[in-house]
N, C-alpha and C positions, 0 to 999 in steps of 0.2 A: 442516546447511547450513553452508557455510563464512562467513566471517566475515572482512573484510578491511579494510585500513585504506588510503587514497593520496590523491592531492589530489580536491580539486573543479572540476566543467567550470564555467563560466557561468551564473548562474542566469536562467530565465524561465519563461514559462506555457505553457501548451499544453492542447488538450481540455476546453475550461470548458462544461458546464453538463451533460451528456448522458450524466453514470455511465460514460463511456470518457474515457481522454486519450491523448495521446500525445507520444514525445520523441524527437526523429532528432539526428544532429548528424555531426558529421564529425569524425575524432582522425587520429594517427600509429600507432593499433594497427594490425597486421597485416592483420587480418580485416575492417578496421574498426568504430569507437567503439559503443557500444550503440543503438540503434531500439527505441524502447519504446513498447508501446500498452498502457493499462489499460485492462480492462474488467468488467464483473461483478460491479463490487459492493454492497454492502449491508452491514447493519446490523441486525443481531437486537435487534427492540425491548427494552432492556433489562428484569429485573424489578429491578434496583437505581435507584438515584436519583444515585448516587452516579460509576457506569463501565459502559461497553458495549464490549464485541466490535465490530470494524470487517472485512468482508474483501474482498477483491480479489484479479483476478489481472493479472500484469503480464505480457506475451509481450516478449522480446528476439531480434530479428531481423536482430542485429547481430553483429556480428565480436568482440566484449570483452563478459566479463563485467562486468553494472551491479550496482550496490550500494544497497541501498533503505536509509537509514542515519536519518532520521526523517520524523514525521508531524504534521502541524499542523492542525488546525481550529478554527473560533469554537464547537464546541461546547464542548471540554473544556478543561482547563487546562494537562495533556501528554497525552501518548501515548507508550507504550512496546511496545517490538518483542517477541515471542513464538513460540518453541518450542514444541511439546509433544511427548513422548516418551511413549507409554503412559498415564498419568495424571500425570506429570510434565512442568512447564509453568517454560519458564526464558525469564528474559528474556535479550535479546542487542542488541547493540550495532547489529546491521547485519544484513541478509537478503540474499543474492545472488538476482540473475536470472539464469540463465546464458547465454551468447550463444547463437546461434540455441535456446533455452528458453524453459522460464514459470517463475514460481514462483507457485504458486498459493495464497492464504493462505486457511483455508476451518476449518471446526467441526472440532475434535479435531486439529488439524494448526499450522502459522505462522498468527499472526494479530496483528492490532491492538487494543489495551488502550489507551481512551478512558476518564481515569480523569478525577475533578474537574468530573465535567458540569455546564454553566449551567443544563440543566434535561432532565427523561428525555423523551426527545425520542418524538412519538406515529407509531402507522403511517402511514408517506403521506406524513412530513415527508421533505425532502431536505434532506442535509446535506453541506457541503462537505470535504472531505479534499485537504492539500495536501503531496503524497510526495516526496521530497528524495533527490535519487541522485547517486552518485557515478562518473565514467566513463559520463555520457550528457547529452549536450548537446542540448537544457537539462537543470536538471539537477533543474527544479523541475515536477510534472505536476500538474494539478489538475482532480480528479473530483468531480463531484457524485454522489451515491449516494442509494439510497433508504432509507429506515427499513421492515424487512419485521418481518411476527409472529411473535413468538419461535420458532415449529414451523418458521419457511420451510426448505426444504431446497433450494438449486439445482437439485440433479437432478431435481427432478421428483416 
């Protein structure tokens, strides 16, 4: 996944409470600015006490590609962004979404590292996730997610 660095839109909220959010905005790109909806996510109850897996997927249905660049929640004390390659797992700086794309952050793939937890959060709990992008106005979406059982699989 590429990796970019430019300024930031505006920050504000969008999508609160319902495990999707979303961020439209208006820019001077071409295609025009990023349109972002999150949806889908969750949180494999952790077996550590300590960090959990976070994932979502984010759709861009916009003209510029967005930049997922960090993650905020009262649960942890940071969060850090995730690759994996094969069994090789590297942190990175920023995830892109690509315009009219997703990027889908999901087991064995991108995802969010929920490290310094206030407590190992139980199935059922919903916790808040607050995603920070760059090149989408706003530029701040915020989802509520659920806590699922370590096995959940989205597919089914």
């Amino acid at each position: 996944m590429a990796v970019a660095a430019a300024t930031g839109a505006a920050a504000g909220l969008a999508g609160h409470g319902s495990g999707s959010g979303s961020a439209s905005g208006s820019g001077s790109h071409p295609g025009g600015s990023a349109r972002l909806v999150v949806s889908g996510g969750y949180i494999p109850q952790p077996l550590l006490t300590d960090e959990a897996a976070a994932y979502v997927t984010v759709a861009n249905t916009g003209g510029t590609d967005a930049e997922l660049t960090s993650v905020t929640t009262p649960l942890a004390a940071h969060v850090t962004l995730h690759t994996t390659s094969g069994t090789t797992m590297r942190q990175v700086s920023a995830l892109t979404v690509p315009a009219g794309g997703t990027l889908a952050l999901g087991t064995g793939g991108a995802h969010m590292m929920l490290e310094g937890l206030t407590h190992k959060p139980s199935v059922g709990e919903q916790i808040t996730l607050r995603l920070h992008f760059i090149h989408a106005s706003p530029a701040t979406v915020t989802v509520t997610v659920p806590v699922r059982p370590t096995t959940y699989d989205p597919r089914g």
